[in-house]
C-alpha positions in Angstrom: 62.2 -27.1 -32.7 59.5 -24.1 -31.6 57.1 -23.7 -34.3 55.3 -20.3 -33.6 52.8 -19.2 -36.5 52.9 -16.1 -37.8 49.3 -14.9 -35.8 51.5 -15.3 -32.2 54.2 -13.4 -33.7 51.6 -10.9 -35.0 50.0 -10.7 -31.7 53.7 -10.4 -30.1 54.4 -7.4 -31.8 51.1 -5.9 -31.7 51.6 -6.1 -27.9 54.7 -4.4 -28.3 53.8 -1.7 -30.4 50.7 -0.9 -28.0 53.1 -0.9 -24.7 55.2 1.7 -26.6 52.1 4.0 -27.0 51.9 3.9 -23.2 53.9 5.8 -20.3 56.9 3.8 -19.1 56.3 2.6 -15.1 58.4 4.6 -13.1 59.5 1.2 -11.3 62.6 -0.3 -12.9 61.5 -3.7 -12.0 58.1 -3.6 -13.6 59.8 -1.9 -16.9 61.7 -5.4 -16.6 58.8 -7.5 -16.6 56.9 -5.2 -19.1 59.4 -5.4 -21.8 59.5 -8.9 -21.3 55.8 -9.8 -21.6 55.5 -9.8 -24.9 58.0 -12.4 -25.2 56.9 -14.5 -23.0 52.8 -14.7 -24.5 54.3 -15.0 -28.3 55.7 -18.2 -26.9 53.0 -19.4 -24.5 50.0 -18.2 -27.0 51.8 -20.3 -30.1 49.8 -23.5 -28.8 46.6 -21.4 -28.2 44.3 -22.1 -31.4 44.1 -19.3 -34.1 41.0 -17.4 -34.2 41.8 -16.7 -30.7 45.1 -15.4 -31.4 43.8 -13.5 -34.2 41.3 -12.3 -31.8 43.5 -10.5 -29.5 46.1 -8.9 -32.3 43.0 -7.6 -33.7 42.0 -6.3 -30.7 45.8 -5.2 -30.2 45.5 -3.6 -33.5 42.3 -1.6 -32.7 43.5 -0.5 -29.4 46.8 1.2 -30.9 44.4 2.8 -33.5 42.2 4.7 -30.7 45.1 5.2 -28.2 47.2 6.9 -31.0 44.0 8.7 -31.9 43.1 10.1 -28.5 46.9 11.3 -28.1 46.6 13.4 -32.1 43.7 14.7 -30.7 45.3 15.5 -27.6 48.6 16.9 -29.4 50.6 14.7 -27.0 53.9 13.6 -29.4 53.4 10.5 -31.1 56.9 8.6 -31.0 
């Protein structure tokens, strides 16, 4: 059996949630791979050790705070 902590499943959705902020690529195939991605490192960062993974959904965490920022201050809608 898998076992994935709960920092790469952090991480994963972190990932997710700061892809959603962004523009969707107008190329269907890389909207494919894009959607994917966050998949895919959940599972490959599960072996990675933890204060690196904790590392990067902070720094996931962070970037969704100042992208969602910049886009209030910009009046772009927020979904």
């Amino acid at each position: 059996m898998l076992m994935i902590g709960v920092w790469p499943l952090i991480m994963g959705a972190t990932m997710w949630f700061q892809q959603k902020l962004n523009p969707t690529p107008p190329d269907p195939v890389q909207q494919k791979v894009f959607a994917v991605l966050p998949i895919v490192f959940t599972f490959m960062l599960a072996g990675f050790p933890a204060g690196l993974v904790i590392y990067w959904a902070w720094n996931n965490s962070l970037s969704i705070a100042q992208q969602w920022l910049i886009m209030y201050r910009m009046g772009v809608k927020v979904n």
